[in-house]
C-alpha positions in Angstrom: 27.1 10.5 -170.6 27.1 7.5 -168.3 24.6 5.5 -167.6 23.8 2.8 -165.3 21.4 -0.3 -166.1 19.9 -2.4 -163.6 17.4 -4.9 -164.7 14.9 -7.4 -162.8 15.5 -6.8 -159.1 11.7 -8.9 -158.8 11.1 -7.1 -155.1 7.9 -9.1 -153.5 6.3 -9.0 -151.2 8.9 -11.0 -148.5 7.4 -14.2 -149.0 9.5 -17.2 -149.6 8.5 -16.3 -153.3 10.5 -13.1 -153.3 13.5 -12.9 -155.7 14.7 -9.9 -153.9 14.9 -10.7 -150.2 18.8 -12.0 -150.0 20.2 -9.6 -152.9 18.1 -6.2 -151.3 21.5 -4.6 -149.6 24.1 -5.9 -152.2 21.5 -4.1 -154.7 21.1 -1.1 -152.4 24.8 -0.9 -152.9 25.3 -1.1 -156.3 22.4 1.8 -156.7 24.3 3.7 -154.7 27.7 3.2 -156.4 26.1 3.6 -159.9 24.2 7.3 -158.8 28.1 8.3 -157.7 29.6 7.2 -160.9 27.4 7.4 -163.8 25.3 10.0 -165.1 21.8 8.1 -165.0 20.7 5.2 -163.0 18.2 3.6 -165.3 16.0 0.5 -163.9 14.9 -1.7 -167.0 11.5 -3.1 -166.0 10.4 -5.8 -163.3 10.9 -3.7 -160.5 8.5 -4.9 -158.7 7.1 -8.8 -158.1 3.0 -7.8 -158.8 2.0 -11.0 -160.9 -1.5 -12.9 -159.1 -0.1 -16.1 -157.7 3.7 -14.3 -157.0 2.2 -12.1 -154.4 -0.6 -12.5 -152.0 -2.6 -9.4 -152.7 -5.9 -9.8 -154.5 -5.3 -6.7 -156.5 -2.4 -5.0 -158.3 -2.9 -2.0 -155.9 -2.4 -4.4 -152.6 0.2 -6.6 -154.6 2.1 -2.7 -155.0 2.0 -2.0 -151.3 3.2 -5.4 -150.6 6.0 -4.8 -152.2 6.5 -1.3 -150.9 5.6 -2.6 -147.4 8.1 -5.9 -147.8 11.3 -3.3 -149.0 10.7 0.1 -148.2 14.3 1.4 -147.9 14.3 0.2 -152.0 11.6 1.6 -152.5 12.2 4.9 -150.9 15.7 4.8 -152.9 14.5 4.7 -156.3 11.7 7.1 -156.1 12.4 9.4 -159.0 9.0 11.9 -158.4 11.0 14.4 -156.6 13.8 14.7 -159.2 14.5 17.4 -161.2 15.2 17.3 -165.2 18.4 17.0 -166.6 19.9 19.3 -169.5 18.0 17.1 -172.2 14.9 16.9 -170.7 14.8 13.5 -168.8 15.0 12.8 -164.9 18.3 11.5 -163.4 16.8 7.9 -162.6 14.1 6.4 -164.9 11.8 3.7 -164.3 10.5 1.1 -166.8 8.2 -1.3 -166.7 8.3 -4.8 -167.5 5.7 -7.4 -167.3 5.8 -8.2 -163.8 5.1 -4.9 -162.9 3.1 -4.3 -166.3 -0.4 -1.7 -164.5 2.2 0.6 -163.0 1.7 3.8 -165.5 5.3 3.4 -166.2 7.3 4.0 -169.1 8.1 1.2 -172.0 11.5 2.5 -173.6 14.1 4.7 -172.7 16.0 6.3 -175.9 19.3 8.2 -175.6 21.0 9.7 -179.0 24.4 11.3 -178.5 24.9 13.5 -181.4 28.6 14.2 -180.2 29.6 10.4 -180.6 27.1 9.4 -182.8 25.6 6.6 -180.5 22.0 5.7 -179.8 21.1 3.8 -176.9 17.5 1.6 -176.6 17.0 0.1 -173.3 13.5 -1.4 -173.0 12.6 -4.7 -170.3 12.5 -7.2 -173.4 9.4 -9.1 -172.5 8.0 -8.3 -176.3 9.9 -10.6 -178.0 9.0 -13.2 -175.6 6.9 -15.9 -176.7 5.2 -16.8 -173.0 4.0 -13.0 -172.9 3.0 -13.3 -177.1 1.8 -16.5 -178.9 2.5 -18.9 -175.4 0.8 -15.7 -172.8 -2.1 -17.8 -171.6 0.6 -20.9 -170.6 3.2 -18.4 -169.1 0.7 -16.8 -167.2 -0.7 -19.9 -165.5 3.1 -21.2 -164.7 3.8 -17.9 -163.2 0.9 -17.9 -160.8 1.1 -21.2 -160.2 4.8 -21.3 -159.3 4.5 -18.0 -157.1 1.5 -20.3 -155.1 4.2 -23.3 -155.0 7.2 -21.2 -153.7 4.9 -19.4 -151.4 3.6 -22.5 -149.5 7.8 -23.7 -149.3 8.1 -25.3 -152.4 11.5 -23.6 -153.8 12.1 -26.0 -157.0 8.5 -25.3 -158.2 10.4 -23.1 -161.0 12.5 -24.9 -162.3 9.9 -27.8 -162.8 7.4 -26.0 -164.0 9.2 -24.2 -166.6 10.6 -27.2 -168.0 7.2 -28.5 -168.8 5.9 -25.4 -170.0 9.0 -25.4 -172.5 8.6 -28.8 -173.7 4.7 -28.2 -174.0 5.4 -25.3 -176.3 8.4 -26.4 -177.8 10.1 -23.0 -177.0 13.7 -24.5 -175.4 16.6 -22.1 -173.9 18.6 -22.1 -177.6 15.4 -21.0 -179.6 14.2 -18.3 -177.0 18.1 -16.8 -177.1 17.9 -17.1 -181.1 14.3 -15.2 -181.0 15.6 -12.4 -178.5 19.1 -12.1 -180.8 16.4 -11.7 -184.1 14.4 -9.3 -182.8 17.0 -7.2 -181.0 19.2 -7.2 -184.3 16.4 -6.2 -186.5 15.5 -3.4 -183.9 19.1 -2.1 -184.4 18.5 -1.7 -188.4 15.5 0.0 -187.9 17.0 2.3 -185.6 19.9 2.6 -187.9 17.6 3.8 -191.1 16.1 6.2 -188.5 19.4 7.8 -187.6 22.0 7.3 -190.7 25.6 6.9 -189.6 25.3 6.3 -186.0 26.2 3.6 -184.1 23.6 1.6 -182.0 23.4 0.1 -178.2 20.4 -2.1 -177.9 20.1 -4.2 -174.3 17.1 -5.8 -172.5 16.9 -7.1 -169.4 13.8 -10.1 -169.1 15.9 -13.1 -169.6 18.3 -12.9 -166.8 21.4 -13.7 -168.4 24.2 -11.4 -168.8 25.1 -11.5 -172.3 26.2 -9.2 -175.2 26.9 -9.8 -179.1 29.2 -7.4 -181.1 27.8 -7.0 -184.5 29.7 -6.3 -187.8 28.9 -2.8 -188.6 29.9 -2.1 -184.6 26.4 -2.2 -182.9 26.2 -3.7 -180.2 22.8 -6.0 -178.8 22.8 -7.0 -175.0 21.0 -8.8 -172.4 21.5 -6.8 -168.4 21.0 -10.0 -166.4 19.2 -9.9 -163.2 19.0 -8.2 -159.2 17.7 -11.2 -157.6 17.6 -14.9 -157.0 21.2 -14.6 -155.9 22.7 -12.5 -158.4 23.5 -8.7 -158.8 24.2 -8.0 -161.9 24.4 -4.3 -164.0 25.4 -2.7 -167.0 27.4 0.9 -167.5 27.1 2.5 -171.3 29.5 5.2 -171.8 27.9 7.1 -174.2 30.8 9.6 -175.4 33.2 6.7 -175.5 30.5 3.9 -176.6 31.8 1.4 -174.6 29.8 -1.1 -172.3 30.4 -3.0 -169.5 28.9 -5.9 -168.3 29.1 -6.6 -164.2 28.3 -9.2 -161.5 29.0 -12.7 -163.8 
């Protein structure tokens, strides 16, 4: 089986604080490429832009319509409700979520095990091993909302400034984030690997936005999907029978 990996297209609600609005129809693009290539289109979480201060609506349900209202071709495109099953049991285009987009009723993790090849594949959004959404969740909330009320009123750089000080508050730079998200997605692969002896294992996130992958000894593999926004359009494609992955966009 193929499948196709987009993580953190971030659509908003078409404010200035919207991610998505100049990557929407490179994105549209690359879904439809993937859905003619691969066997399963699979978005990894942070569809959506629904956090308070990132979107004008008061509640999640308005902050959802904004969205829907802002890119409704996207939208339209990824519905998966009127999808049939496929041979083992799941839908030809899954949805997770991710924790912009975390009162959605969506699904966390999406596990494939290829008995033929011996592969498993774990794709979940990546946000739990993140220490502003764990141990740091009341500062990475308030620097969300507050940046999403900065950008929103024309202030682009508000981002980058405000995560800087929120890193140097907590102490929680680039280099120990990576090594934390590198930890957990390793030990996730030997726990996977007791649960299924002699397979091989595929473990990616998206959450960080960088497009990155790290071949491990025993020939796992751990991997971060990068990002569909902010300039950027970026995927992954897993080859289950062959258990080879590909990282695209740069």
């Amino acid at each position: 089986m193929k499948l196709g990996i987009i993580f953190d297209t971030h659509a908003g609600d078409g404010s200035p604080a919207d991610d998505f609005r100049g990557v929407e129809r490179d994105v549209l693009g690359t879904v439809d490429y993937l859905e003619r290539t691969v066997d399963r289109t699979i978005f990894g979480g942070d569809i959506e832009e629904a956090l308070p201060g990132q979107n004008s609506g008061r509640t999640w349900k308005e902050r959802k319509l904004n969205c829907r209202r802002a890119h409704p071709t996207f939208f339209a495109k990824i519905d998966d409700r009127a999808l049939p099953t496929m041979a083992d049991g799941e839908k030809r285009r899954i949805l997770l979520g991710g924790n912009h987009d975390p009162r959605f009723a969506r699904r966390r993790e999406y596990l494939h095990v290829d008995h033929d090849s011996k592969l498993v594949v774990k794709i979940t959004h990546g946000h739990e091993y993140d220490v502003f959404n764990s141990k740091y969740k009341p500062v990475g909330d308030a620097i969300a909302w507050l940046v999403g009320k900065l950008e929103r009123n024309g202030w682009p750089e508000a981002e980058h400034i405000l995560s800087g000080i929120a890193k140097r508050i907590t102490g929680s730079d680039p280099t120990s984030r990576q090594s934390t998200y590198k930890k957990a997605l390793k030990a996730d692969v030997a726990r996977i690997r007791d649960q299924f002896p002699g397979y091989q294992v595929i473990r990616g996130i998206g959450h960080t936005h960088v497009l990155t992958h790290e071949e491990l000894p025993a020939g796992d593999v751990i991997f971060q999907g990068g990002k569909c926004c902010s300039g950027r359009v970026q995927y992954v494609i897993i080859d289950t029978s062959t258990r080879h992955l590909s990282l695209k966009g740069g």
